[in-house]
C-alpha positions in Angstrom: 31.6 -21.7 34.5 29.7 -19.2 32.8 27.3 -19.6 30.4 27.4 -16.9 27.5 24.0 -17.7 26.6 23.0 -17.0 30.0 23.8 -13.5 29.6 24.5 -12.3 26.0 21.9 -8.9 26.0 22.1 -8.9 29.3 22.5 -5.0 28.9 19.8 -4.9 26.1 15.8 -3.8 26.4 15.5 -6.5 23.3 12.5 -8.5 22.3 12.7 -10.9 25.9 12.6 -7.8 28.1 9.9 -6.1 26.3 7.4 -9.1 26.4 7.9 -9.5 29.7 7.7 -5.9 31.0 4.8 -4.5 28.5 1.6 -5.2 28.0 0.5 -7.4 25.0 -1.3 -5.0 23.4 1.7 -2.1 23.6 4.0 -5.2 22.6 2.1 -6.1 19.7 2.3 -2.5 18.1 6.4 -2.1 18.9 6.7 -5.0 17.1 4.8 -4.0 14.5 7.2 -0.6 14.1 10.6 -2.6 14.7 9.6 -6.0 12.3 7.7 -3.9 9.6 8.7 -0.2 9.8 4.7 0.5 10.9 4.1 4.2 11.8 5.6 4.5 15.4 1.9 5.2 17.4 3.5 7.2 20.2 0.4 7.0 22.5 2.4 3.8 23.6 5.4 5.9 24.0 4.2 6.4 28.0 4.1 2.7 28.7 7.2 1.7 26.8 9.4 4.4 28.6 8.0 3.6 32.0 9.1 -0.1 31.5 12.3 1.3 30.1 13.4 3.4 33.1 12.4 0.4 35.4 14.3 -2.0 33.9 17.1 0.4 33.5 17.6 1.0 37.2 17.1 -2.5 38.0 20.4 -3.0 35.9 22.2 -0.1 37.9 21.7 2.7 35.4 21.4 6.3 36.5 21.4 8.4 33.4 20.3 8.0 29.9 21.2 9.7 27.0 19.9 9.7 23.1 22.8 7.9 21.2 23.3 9.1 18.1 25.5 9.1 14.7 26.7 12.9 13.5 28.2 13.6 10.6 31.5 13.3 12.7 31.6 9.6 12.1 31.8 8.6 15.5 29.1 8.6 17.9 27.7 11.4 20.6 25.7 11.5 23.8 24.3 13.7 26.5 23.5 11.9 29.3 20.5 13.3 31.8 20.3 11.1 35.5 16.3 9.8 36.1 16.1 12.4 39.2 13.3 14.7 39.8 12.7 17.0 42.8 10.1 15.3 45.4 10.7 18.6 47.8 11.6 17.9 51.4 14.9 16.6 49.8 14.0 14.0 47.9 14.0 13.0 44.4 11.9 10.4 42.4 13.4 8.6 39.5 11.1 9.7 36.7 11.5 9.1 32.3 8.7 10.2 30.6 7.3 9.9 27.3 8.7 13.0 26.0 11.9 12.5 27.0 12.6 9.2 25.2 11.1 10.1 22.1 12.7 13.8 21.8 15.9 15.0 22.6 17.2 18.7 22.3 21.2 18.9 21.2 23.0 22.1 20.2 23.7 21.0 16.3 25.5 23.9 15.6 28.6 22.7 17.5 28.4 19.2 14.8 29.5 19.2 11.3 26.6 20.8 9.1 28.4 21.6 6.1 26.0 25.0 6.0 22.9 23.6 7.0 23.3 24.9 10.8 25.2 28.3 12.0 26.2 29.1 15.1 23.4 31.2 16.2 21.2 28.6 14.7 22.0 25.9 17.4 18.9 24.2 17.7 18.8 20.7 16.5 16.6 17.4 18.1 17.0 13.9 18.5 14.5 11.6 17.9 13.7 7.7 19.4 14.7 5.1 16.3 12.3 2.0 18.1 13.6 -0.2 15.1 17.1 -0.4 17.0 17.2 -1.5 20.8 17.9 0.6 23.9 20.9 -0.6 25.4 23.0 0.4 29.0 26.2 0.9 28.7 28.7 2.6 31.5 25.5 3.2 34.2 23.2 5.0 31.6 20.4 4.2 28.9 21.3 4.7 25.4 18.6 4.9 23.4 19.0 5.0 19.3 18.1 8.3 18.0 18.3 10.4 14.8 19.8 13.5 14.6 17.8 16.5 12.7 18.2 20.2 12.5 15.2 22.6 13.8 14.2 23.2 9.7 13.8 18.8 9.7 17.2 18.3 7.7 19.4 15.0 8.4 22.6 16.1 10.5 23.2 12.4 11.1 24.6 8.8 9.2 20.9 7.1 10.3 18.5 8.9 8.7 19.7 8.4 5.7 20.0 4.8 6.4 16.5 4.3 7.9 15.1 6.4 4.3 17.1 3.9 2.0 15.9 0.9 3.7 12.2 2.1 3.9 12.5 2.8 -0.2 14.4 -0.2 -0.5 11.7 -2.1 1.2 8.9 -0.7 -0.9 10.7 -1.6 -4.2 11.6 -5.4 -2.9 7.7 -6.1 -2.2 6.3 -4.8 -5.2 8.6 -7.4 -7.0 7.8 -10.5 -4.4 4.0 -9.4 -5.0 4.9 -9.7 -8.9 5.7 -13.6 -8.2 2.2 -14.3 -6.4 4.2 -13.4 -2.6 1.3 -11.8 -0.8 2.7 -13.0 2.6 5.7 -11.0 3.0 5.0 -7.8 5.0 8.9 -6.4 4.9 12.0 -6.9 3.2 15.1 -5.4 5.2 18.9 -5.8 4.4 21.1 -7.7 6.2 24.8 -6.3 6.6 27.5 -8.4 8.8 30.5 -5.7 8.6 33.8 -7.7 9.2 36.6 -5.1 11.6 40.0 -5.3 11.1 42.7 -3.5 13.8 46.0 -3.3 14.7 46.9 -3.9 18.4 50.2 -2.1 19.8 51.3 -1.5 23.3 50.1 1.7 25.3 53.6 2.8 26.5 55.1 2.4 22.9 52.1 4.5 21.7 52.4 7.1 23.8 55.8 8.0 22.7 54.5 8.2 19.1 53.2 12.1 18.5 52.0 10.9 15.0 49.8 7.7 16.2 48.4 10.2 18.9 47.5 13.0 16.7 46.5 11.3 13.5 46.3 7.6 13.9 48.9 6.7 12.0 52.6 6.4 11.7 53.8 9.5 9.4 57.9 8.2 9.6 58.9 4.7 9.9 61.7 2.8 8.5 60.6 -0.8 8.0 61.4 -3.1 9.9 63.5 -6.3 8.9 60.6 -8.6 9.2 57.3 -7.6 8.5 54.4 -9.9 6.5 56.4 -11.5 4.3 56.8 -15.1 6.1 53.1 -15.2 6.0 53.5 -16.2 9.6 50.6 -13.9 11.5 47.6 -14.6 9.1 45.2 -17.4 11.2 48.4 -18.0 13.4 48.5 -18.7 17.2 46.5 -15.8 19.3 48.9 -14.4 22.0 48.3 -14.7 25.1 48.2 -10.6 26.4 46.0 -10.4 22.9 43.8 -13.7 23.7 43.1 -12.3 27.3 41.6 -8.9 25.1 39.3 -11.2 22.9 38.1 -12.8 25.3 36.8 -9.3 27.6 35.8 -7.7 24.1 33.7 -10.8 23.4 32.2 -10.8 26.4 31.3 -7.0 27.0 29.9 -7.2 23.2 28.0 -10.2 23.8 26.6 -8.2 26.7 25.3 -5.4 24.8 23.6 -7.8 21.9 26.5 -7.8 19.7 27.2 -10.3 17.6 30.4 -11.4 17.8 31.3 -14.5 15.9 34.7 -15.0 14.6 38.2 -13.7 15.8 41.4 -14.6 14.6 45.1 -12.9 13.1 44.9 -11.0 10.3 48.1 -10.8 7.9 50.1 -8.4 8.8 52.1 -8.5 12.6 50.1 -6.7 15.0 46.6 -7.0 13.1 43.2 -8.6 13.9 39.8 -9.2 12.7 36.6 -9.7 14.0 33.1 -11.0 12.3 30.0 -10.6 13.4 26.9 -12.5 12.6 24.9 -10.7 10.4 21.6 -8.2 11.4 19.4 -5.7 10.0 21.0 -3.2 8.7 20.4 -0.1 10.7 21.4 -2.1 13.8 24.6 -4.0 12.2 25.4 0.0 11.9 24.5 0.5 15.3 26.9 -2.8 16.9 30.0 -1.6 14.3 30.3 1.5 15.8 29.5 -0.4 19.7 32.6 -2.5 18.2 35.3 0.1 17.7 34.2 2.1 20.8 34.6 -1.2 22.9 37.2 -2.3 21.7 39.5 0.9 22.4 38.1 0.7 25.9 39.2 -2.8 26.5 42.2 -2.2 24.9 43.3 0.5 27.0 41.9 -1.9 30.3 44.8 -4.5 28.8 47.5 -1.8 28.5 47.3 -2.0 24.6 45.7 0.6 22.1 43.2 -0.1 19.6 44.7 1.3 15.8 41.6 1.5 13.4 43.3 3.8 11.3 43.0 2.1 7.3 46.8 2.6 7.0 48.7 2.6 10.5 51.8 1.2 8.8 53.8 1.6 5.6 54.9 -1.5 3.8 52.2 -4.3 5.6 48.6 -4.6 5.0 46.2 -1.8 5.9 42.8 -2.8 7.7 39.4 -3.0 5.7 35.9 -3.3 6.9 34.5 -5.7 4.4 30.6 -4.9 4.3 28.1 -8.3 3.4 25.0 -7.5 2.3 22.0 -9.3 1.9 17.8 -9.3 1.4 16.1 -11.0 4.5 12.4 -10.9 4.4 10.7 -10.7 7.4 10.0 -15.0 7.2 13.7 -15.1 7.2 14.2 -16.0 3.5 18.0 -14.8 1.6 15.8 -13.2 -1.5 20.3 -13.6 -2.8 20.1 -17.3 -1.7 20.0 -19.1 -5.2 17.8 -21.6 -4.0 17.4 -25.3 -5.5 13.7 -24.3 -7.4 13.2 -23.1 -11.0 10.7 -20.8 -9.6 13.2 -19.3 -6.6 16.3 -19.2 -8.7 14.0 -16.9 -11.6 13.5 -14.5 -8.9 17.2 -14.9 -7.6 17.9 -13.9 -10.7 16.2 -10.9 -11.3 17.5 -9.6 -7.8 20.8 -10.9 -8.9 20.8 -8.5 -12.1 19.0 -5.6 -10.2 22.6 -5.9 -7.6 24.6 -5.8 -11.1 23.0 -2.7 -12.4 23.1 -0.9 -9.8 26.7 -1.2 -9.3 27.3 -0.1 -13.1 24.7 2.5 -12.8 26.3 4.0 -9.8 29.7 2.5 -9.3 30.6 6.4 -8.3 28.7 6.4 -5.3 30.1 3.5 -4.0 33.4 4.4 -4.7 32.4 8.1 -2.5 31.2 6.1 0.0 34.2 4.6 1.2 36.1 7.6 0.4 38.5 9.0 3.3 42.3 10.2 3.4 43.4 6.9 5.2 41.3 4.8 2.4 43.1 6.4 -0.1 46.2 4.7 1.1 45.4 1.1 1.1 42.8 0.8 -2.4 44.5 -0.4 -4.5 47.3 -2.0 -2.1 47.9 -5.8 -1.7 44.8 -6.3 0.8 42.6 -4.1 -1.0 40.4 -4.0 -4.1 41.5 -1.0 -6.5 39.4 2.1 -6.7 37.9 1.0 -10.2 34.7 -0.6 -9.2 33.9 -4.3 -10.5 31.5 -7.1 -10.0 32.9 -10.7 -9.3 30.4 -13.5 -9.8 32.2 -16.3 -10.7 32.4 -18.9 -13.6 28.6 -20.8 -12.5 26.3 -17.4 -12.5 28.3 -15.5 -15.4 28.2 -19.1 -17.2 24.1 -19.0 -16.3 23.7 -15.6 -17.4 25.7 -15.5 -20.6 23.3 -18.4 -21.7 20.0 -16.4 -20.6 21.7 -13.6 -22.6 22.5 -15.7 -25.6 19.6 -18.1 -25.8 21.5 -21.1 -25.3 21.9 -23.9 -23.0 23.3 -23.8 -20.1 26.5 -26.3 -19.4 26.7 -27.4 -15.8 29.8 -28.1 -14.2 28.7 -31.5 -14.4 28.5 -31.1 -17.8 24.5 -31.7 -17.9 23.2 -29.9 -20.5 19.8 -27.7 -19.0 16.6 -26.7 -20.8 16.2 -22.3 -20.0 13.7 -19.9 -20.1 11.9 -19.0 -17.1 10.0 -22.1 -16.2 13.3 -23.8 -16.2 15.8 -22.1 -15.0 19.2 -24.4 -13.9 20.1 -25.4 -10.1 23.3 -24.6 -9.1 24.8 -24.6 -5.6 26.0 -21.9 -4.1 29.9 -22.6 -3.8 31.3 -23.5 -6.6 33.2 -20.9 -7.2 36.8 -19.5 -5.7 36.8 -16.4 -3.7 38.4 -13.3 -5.0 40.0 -11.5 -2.4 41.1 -8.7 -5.2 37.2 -8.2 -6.6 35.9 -5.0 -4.9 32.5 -6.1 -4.9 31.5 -10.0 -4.7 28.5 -12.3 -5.1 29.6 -14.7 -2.4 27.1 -17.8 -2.1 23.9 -16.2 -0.9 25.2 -12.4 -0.3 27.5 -9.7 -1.9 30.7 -8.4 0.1 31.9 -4.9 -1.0 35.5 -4.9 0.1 36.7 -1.4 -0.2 35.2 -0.1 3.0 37.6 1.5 5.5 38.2 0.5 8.7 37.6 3.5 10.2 34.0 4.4 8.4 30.8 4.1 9.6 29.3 1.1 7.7 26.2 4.0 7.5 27.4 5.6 3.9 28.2 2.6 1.8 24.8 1.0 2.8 22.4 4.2 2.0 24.0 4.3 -1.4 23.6 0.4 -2.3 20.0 0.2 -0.7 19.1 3.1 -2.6 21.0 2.4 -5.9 19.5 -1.2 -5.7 15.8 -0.1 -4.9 15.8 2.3 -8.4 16.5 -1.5 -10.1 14.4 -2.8 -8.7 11.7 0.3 -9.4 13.0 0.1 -12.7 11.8 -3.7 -13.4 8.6 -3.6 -11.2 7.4 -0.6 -13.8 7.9 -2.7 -17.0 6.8 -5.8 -15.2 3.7 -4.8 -13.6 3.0 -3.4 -17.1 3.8 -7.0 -19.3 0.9 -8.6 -21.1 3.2 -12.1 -20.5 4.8 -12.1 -16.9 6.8 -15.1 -17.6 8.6 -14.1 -21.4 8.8 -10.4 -20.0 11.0 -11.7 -17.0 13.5 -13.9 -18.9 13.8 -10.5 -22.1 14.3 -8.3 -19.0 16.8 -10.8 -17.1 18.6 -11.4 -20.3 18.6 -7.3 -21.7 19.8 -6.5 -18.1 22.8 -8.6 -17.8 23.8 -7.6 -21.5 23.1 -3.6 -20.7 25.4 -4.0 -17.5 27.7 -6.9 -18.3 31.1 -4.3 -18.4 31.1 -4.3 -14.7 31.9 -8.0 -14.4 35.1 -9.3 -14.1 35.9 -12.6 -12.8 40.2 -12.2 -12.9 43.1 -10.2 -11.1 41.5 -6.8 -10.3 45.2 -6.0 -9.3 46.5 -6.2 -12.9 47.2 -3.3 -14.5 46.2 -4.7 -17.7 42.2 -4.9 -16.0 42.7 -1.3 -15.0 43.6 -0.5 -18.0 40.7 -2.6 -19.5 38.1 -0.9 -17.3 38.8 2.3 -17.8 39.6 2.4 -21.6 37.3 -0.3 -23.2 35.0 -0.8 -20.7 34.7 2.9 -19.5 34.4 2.3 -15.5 34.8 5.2 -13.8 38.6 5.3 -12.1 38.7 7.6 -9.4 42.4 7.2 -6.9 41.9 9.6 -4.6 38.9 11.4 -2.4 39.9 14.6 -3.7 38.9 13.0 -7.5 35.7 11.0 -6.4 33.6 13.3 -3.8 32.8 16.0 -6.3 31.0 13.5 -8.1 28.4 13.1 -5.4 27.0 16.0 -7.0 26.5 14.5 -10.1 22.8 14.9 -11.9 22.5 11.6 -12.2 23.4 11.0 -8.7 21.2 13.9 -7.2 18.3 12.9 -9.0 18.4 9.1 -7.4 18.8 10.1 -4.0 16.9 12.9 -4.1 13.6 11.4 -6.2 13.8 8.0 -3.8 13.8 10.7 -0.3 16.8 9.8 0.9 18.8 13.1 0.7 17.1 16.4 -0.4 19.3 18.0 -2.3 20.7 20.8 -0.2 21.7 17.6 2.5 23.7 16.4 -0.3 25.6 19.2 -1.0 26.0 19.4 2.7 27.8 16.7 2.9 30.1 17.2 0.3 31.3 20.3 2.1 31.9 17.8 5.4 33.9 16.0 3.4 36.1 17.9 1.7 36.1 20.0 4.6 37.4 16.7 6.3 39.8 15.2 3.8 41.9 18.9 4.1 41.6 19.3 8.3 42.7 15.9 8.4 45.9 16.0 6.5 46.4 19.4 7.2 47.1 17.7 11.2 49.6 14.9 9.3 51.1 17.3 7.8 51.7 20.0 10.7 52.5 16.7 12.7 55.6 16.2 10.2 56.6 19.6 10.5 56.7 19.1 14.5 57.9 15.8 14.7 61.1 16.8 12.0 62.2 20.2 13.5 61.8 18.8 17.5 62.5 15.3 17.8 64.3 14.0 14.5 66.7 16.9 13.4 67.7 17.1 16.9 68.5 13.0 17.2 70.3 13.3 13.7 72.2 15.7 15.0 72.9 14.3 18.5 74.0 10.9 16.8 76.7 12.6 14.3 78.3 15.0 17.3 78.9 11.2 18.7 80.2 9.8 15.4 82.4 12.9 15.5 83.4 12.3 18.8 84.5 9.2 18.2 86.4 10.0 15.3 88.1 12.4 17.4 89.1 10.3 20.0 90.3 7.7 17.6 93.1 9.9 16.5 94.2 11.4 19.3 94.8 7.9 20.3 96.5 7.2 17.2 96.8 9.4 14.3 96.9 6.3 11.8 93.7 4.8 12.8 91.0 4.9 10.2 88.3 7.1 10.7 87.0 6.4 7.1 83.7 5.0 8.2 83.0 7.4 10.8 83.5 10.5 8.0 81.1 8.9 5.4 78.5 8.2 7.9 79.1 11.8 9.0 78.4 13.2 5.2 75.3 10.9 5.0 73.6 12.1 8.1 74.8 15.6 7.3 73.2 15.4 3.7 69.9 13.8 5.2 69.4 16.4 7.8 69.8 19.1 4.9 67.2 17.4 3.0 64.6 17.1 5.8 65.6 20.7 7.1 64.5 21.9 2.9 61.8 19.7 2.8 60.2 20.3 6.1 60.2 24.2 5.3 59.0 23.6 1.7 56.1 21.7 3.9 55.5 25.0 6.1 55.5 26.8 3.2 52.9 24.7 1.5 50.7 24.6 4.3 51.2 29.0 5.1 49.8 29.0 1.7 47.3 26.5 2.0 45.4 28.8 4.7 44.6 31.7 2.1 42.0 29.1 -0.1 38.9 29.2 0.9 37.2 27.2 -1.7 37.5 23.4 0.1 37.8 21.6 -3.1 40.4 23.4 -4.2 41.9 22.9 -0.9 41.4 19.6 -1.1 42.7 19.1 -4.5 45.9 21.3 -3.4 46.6 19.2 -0.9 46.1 16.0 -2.9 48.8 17.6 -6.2 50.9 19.1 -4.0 51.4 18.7 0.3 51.0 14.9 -0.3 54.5 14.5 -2.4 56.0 16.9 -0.3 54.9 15.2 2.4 55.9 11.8 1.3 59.5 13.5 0.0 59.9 14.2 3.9 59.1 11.2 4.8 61.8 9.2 2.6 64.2 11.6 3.6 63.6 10.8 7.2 62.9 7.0 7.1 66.5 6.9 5.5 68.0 8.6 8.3 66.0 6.3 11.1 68.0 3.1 9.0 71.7 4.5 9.7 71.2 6.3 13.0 71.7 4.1 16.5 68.5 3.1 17.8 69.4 4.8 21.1 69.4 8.0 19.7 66.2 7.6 17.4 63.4 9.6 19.4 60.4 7.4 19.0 59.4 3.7 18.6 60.7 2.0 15.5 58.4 -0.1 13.3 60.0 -3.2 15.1 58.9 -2.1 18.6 55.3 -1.4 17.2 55.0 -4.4 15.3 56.3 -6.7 17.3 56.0 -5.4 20.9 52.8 -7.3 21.9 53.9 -10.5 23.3 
């Protein structure tokens, strides 16, 4: 039998292949860039892409290609074969220095949002040595960033990389405050849990909606769904068992971490956990993940949903994102500890976490913005779209008595001397976990919960590592400034937590009553939709911390805003065409097919006998006459939205047009047609129901 162990990175240039096929001296300094984020020196660039093109055809690769992360949310490649003309026919297999740290790509043909035009194609990739060269289908990916020819980000990485290098610079100027001279680099740690719905290929393909948008845009429900909570942890089927096991293993190959697997609660959904990793490379294996796992599905005749909201009426699929400081010793800077001295500087990293949420709960809540996203927040599985901070009864207990000067009551009722030479012990589980809290303290990390399943993990992370660093910047200013380390340290811990206290909330974050709470008393920013939240991006507030911290330059950010909201209107500008199409040439047509039937049959009944009852047969006939009337109206009051829809220009008004009014047209469609799928014959229905999809894996 196999032994995973044996070849988990087998398909990686990771740390064992580059000790063994560089020299010490050229390993040394690599390690140095990837361990500490040390200025790349690219006079090693010769020997490290020599032993990268030999190890690569020794694995059976022929091409490589600079893998990187465009604003498209997905990932791109060009791949290039190793041959060079040796004349007299032949060819050498050559990869030189320039060619794996600089790549050319035509970045006019990405989203730009303005920064690019067309006859302004020139853009470059560059080698990101902090994330590992992998092979993958016969060719070399190496990790690059995407910039434009003027040195603006076109890409999800750079960003990233820039918010952990700030990050990083913040974290040791506070470790240095507590006497830690040793630690040489602080990096966050992110394991981004994937949820996805498995259907079958054949009942897919007869789905224009799931093909063209990713999700199901009619659907009656089905008479079982969730509700038996039968699915969540349950028994793996086989047909999806045989999947996990091939996605395991062709993730293991390529260094990803793959840890836990099991049914997720709604029929047809999944999960998978990976072990957590540095940041830009947990980025990196998330998006590895959801390519893989489409390809494997498709190998087991299945297909792959990672839409957030596939299905009406059962859960949608999240990508919950835990996040965590690992210094480079290894040490969880949010691990509470069992020392006064660690749990004072727990603490302070606890309340920088806390501040920066309430400071900028508004760019959190953009990052996980997206038209599919906007249908599950808020929903049974998912947090609402009013940011909070859940920390249980032990650290709110902890840090109402630092903020009121009193002792501190243990759960074992042990009353506990304070101030900052005496801070409490307190173990790291003792509270419940909130599934409905949108953003957690967890034991030793924090798990924001309102990512999409669909997103990069890229967006959410640059604006917490960069919202977090300006806390920590914050405290290292005062602090490095205090005549009396010690008393300064407990005053800011305590004037912290009492500043930023309003974003903590321990209860039901599905209660209206907290929404009402948050937004009315407390004054958290509520924002439902993407159309509401993305202009907000633009915020002074919010250009002046990514913009003074080098993360985005200004004109990148409004960039981006133009992507999205450029996105959000393309996107359901397909659903809704895709209703239009799917109404007027496959459901009109079935309605009508299955009354001429119900009138045949009438028909034939009283020629037979003029006595028999036809009663049911005429009011079925009314109903599905009345229903195809109302999706006829509402399917050309649709058109007509979308004809006018194409004379704005301006994409947030687009955007905000499509949010006030296609959406309830759409959805007015939609009932129309779901009611007529629930009293037509399901031979005459023209695609899969919600049964077949839901229930036709076995």
């Amino acid at each position: 039998m196999e032994n995973v162990s044996d070849y988990f990175g087998a398909l990686v240039f990771d740390d064992r292949k580059m000790q063994e096929m560089l020299s010490a001296e050229v390993y040394t300094t690599l390690k140095k860039t990837i361990d500490r984020g040390e200025l790349l020196d690219s006079s090693i660039a010769d020997a490290v892409a020599s032993a990268m093109k030999d190890w690569a055809l020794s694995m059976g690769a022929t091409h490589f290609t600079h893998w990187f992360q465009p604003l498209t949310g997905i990932t791109a490649e060009k791949h290039e074969s190793f041959i060079m003309p040796a004349g007299g026919g032949r060819v050498l297999m050559e990869f030189s220095r320039k060619e794996l740290i600089r790549g050319e790509s035509d970045a006019s043909s990405f989203p730009s949002g303005g920064l690019r035009e067309t006859f302004e194609a020139r853009g470059y990739t560059a080698w990101d040595p902090t994330s590992y060269a992998f092979i993958k289908d016969k060719t070399l990916c190496i990790p690059t960033v995407f910039i434009s020819y003027g040195g603006e980000a076109l890409d999800k990485k750079t960003p990233l990389l820039r918010s952990m290098e700030t990050l990083n610079r913040q974290c040791l100027r506070i470790l240095r405050l507590f006497g830690n001279d040793e630690v040489k680099s602080v990096r966050p740690s992110v394991g981004p849990e994937q949820e996805y719905f498995l259907i079958d290929r054949e009942i897919y393909d007869r789905r224009k909606d799931l093909i063209f948008t990713g999700r199901t845009l009619y659907g009656a429900q089905a008479p079982k769904g969730q509700e038996m909570d039968d699915h969540y942890y349950g028994v793996i089927k086989p047909r999806v068992q045989e999947f996990m096991t091939e996605l395991n293993r062709e993730l293991w190959k390529v260094g990803v971490l793959a840890k836990t697997e099991h049914n997720e609660a709604a029929p047809s959904q999944h999960e998978l956990a990976p072990v957590y990793t540095t940041a830009n490379i947990a980025v990196d294996h998330n998006q590895l993940t959801m390519e893989i796992m489409q390809k494997v599905a498709a190998r087991h005749g299945l297909v792959c949903l990672l839409h957030e909201k596939p299905f009406a009426g059962v859960n949608g699929s999240g990508k919950h994102n835990n996040w965590s400081l690992t210094t480079d010793a290894g040490v969880n800077l949010l691990r509470p500890g069992r020392s006064p001295y660690e749990n004072a500087q727990f603490l302070l990293f606890l309340v920088a976490v806390i501040r920066a949420v309430d400071d900028y709960a508004d760019l959190l809540r953009i990052s996980v913005a997206s038209p599919g996203n906007d249908h599950r927040l808020g929903a049974n599985e998912a947090p609402p779209a009013v940011v909070s901070v859940f920390l249980g009864d032990e650290l709110t207990g902890i840090l109402e008595a630092i903020e009121n000067d009193t002792p501190y009551k243990s759960v074992k009722k042990k009353t506990m001397r304070l101030g900052v030479d005496a801070l409490p012990t307190f173990s790291i589980d003792t509270t419940d976990r909130n599934r409905t809290a949108p953003f957690a303290f967890t034991g030793n990390k924090f798990e924001f919960r309102m990512l999409g399943s669909a997103s990069s993990v890229s967006d959410c992370n640059v604006m917490l590592n960069t919202a977090v660093a300006e806390s920590l910047r914050v405290y290292a200013d005062a602090l490095e400034q205090a005549e009396d380390f010690n008393e300064a340290l407990h005053d800011l811990i305590r004037d912290e937590f009492r500043a930023h206290k309003r974003i903590v909330f321990n209860g039901n974050a599905y209660d209206g009553a907290w929404i009402r709470e948050a937004t009315m008393v407390r004054r958290l920013p509520n924002y439902p939709t993407t159309p509401d939240c993305l202009p907000h991006l633009l915020d002074e507030k919010n250009v002046r911390l990514l913009t003074s911290h080098k993360v985005f330059t200004e004109v990148e950010l409004r960039s981006r805003l133009d992507i999205r909201l450029n996105n959000y209107c393309k996107a359901l500008s397909i659903e809704a065409n895709t209703m239009i199409d799917m109404a007027v040439k496959e459901i009109l047509p079935a309605i009508t097919a299955y009354a001429d039937s119900i009138a045949d049959l009438a028909m034939k009944k009283q020629r037979v006998d003029e006595e028999l009852p036809v009663s049911y047969e005429k009011k079925l006939l009314r109903r599905l006459s009345g229903l195809s009337d109302e999706i006829s109206e509402r399917a050309a009051l649709l058109s007509e939205e979308m004809q006018y829809l194409k004379k704005l220009d301006d994409a947030r008004v687009k955007a905000e047009q499509i949010r006030d009014e296609v959406l309830p047209k759409m959805e007015a469609l939609r009932e129309a047609a779901d009611e007529a799928e629930s009293i037509t014959a399901e031979e005459y229905w023209p695609f899969p129901s919600y049964s077949e999809l839901l229930f036709g894996v076995r």
